[in-house]
C-alpha positions as CSV (number, residue, x, y, z in Angstrom):
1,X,66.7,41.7,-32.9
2,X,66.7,43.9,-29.4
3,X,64.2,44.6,-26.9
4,X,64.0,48.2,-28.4
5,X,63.9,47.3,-31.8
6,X,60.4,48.8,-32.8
7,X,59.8,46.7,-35.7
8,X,60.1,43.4,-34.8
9,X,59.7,40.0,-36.6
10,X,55.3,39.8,-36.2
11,X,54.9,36.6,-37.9
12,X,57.9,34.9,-36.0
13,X,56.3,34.0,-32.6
14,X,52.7,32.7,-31.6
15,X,51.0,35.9,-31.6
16,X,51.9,39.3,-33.7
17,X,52.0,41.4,-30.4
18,X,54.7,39.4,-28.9
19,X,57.1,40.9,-31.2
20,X,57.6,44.1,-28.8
21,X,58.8,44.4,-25.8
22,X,55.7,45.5,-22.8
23,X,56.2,49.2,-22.1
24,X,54.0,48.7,-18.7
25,X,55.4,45.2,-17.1
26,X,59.4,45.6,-19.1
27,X,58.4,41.9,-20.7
28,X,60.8,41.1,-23.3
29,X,60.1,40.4,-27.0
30,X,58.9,36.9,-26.9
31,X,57.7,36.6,-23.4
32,X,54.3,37.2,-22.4
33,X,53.4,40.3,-20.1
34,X,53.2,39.5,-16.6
35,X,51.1,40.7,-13.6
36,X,52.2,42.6,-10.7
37,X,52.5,39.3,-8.4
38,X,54.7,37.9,-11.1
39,X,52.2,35.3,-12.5
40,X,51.6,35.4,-16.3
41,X,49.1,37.6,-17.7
42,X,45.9,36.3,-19.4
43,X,46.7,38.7,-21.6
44,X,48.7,41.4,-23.2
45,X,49.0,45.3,-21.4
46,X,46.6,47.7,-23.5
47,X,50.1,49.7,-23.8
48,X,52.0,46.6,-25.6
49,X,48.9,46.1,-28.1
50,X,49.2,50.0,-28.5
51,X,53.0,49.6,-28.8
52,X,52.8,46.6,-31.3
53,X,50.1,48.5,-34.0
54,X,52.3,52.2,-34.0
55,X,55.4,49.2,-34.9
56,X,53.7,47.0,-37.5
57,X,51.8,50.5,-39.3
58,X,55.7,52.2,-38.9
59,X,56.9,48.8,-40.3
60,X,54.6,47.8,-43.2
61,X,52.5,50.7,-43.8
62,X,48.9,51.2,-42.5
63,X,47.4,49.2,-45.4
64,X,49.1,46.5,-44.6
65,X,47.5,43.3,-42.2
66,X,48.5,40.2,-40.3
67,X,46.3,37.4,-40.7
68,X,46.6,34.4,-39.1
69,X,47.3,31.2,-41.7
70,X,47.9,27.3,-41.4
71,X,51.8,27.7,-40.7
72,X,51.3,31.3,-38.4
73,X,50.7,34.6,-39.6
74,X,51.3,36.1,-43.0
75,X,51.7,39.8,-43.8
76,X,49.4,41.4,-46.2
77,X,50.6,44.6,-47.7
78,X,47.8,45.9,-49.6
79,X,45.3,45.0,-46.3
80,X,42.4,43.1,-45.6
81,X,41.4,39.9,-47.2
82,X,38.2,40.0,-46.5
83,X,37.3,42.6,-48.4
84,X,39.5,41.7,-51.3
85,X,36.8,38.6,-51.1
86,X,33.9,40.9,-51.8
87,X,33.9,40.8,-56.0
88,X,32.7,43.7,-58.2
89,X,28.9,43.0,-58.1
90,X,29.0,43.0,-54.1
91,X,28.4,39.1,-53.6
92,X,30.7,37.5,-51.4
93,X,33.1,35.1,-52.6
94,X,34.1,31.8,-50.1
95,X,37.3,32.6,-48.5
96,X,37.9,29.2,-48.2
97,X,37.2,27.3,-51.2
98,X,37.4,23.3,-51.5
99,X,40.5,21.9,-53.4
């Protein structure tokens, strides 16, 4: 994987947007975006965020989601959970039912 790979690896660093490279501050894939004294950023440039949802919809369709799990982030093709968790009658089912 390359810095101008579009379609990076999402659920292979600590947060999805990290898998493209900052089109404002030229951070690489993996590195956080950095501010114009050279300090780390609190967070990411509006145009990375921009850059990382036009990759992941190109990538994995615009049904699909990231969600965040246990061991990461886990890609979702067919979208959001939490409406899959809604059943036919409306009532909402637990997410996060005990085992």
């Amino acid at each position: 994987m390359t810095d101008d790979d579009p379609a990076g690896d999402f659920c292979g660093f600590a947060h999805p947007v990290l898998a493209v490279a900052c089109p404002d501050c030229k951070a690489r894939i993996g590195a956080m975006c950095m501010r114009p004294s050279g300090h780390r950023a609190s967070d990411f440039h509006q145009s990375r965020k921009a850059a990382a949802d036009a990759a992941f919809i190109a990538r994995h369709g615009a049904a699909a989601s990231i969600e965040r799990t246990a061991a990461g982030w886990a890609i979702d093709p067919t979208g959001d959970a939490e409406a899959r968790a809604t059943d036919a009658a409306g009532s909402d089912l637990p997410l996060f039912a005990a085992r």
